[in-house]
C-alpha positions as CSV (number, residue, x, y, z in Angstrom):
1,X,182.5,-70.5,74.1
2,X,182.2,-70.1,70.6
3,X,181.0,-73.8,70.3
4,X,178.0,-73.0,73.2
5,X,177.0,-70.2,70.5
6,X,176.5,-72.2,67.5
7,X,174.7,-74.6,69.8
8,X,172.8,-72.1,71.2
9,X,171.9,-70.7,67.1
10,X,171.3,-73.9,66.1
11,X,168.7,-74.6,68.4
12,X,167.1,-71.6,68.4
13,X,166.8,-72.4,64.2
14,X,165.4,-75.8,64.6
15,X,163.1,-74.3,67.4
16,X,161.7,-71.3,64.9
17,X,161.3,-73.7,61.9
18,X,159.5,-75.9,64.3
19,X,157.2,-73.3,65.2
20,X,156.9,-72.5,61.5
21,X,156.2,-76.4,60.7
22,X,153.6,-76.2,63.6
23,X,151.9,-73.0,62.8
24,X,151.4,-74.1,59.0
25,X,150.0,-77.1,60.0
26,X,147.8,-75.5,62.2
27,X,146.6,-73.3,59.6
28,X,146.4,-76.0,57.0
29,X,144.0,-78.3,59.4
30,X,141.8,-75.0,60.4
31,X,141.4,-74.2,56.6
32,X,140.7,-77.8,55.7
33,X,137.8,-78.4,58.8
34,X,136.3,-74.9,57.5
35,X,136.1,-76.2,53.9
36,X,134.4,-79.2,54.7
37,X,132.6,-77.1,57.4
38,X,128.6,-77.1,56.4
39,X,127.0,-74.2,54.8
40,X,125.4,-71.8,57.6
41,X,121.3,-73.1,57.5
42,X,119.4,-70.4,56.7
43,X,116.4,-69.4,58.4
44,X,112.5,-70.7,57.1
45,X,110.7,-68.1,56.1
46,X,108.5,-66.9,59.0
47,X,105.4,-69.3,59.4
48,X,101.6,-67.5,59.4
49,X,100.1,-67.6,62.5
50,X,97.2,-70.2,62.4
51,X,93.8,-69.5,64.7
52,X,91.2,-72.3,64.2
53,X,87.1,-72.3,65.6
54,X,86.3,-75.7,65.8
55,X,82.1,-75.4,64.8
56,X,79.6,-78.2,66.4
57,X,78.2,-80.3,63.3
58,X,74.7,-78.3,63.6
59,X,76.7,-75.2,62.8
60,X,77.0,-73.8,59.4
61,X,80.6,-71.6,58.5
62,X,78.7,-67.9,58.6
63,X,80.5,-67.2,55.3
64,X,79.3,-70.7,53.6
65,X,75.1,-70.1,51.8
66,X,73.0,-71.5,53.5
67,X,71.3,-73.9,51.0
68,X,74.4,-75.7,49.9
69,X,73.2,-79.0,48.2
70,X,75.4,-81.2,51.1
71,X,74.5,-84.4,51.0
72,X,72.2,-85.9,54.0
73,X,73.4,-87.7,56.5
74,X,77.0,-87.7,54.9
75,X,79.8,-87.9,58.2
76,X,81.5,-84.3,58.6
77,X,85.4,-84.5,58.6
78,X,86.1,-80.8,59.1
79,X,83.9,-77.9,60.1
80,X,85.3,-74.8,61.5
81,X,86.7,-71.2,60.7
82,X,90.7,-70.8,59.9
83,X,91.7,-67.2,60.5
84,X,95.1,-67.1,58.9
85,X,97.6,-63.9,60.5
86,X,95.1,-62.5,62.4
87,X,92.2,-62.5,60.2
88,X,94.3,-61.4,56.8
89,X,93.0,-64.8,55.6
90,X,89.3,-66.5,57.2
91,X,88.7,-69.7,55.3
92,X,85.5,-71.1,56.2
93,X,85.6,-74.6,55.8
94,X,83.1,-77.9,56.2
95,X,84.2,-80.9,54.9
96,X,82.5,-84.4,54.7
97,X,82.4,-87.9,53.4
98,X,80.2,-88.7,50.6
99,X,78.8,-91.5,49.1
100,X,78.7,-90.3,45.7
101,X,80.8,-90.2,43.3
102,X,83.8,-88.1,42.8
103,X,81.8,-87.0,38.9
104,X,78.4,-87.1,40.8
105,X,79.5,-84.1,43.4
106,X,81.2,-82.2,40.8
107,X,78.1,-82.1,38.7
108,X,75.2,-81.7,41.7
109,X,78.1,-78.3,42.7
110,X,78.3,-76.9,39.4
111,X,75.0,-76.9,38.8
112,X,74.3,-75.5,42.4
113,X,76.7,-72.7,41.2
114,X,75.5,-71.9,38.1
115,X,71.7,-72.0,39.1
116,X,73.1,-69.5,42.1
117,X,74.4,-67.0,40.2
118,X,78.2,-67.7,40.8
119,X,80.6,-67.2,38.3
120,X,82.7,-70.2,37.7
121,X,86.4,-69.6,37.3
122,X,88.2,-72.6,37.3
123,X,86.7,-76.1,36.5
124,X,89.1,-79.4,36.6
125,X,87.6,-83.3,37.1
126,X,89.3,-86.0,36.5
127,X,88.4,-90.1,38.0
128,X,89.8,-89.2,41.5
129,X,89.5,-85.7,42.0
130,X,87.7,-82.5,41.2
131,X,88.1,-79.1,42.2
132,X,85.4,-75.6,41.3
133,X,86.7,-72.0,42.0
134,X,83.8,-69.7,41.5
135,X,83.3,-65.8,42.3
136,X,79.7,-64.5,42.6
137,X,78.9,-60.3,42.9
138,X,78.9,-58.9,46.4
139,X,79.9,-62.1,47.8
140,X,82.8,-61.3,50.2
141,X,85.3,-64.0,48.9
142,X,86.1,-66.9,46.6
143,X,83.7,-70.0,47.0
144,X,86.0,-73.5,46.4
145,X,84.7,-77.1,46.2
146,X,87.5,-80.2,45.8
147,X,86.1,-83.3,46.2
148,X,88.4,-86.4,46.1
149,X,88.7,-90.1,46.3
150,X,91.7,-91.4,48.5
151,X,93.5,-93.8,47.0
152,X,93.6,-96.2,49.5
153,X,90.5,-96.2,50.9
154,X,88.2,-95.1,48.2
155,X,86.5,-92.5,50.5
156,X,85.6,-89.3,48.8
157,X,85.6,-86.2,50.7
158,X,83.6,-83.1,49.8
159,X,85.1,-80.0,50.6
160,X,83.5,-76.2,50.3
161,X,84.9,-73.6,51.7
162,X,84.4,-69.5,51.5
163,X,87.8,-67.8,51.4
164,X,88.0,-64.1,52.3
165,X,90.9,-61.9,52.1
């Protein structure tokens, strides 16, 4: 009888340490698939809500003046009103291909804003692009012209646009 004991305790032993073999394991694989687990994604910030008026060609941004020095005839690209977060942000926008150069339009805008009483505050021309910030008293927002020459096609687009906050 004695012999059906120790058979009995040495079962029992190999069937605990087995359970012990098995459980480390278990925990060894779990801690080694979280290591290599990837880092949680966090979220993108929250994206502004976008509203865009698409404007017929005939029609002017209401923000933009009236006797901008576009050129005639030039194809229009862009022409609408971008209200950024429910009106936070209203860029008015009309953009166009010129036939001028890229140093041509920067010149005939700067001297449209400086003869119209806008104060330039940030000037930068290079070959292939351009770009006029200006501010004027009493106007309701900041008055931008980029023009630029795509690389690849060697179109320049003019772009002016009013942007109110």
């Amino acid at each position: 009888m004695e012999s059906q004991t120790n058979i009995f305790n040495k079962k029992f032993i190999i069937i605990v340490i087995l359970f012990i073999i098995g459980a480390t394991a278990l925990l060894l694989i779990y801690n080694y698939s979280n290591q290599n687990a990837p880092l949680a994604t966090p979220l993108p910030p929250e994206q502004p809500k976008v509203e865009r008026e698409y404007l017929p060609a005939t029609t002017l941004p209401s923000e933009l003046p009236t006797n901008l020095p576009f050129e005639e005839g030039a194809p229009l690209a862009r022409n609408e009103i971008v209200k950024v977060d429910g009106g936070v942000e209203t860029q008015y926008v009309r953009t166009y291909y010129s036939k001028k150069s890229v140093k041509q339009n920067f010149d005939i805008y700067k001297k449209y804003l400086t003869d119209n009483g806008w104060t330039i505050i940030l000037e930068q021309s290079d070959k292939n692009y351009a770009t006029l910030l200006a501010q004027k008293d009493g106007s309701k927002g900041v008055f931008n012209v980029g023009i630029s020459q795509n690389s690849l096609t060697n179109d320049i687009t003019v772009e002016v646009n009013v942007i109110v906050r």
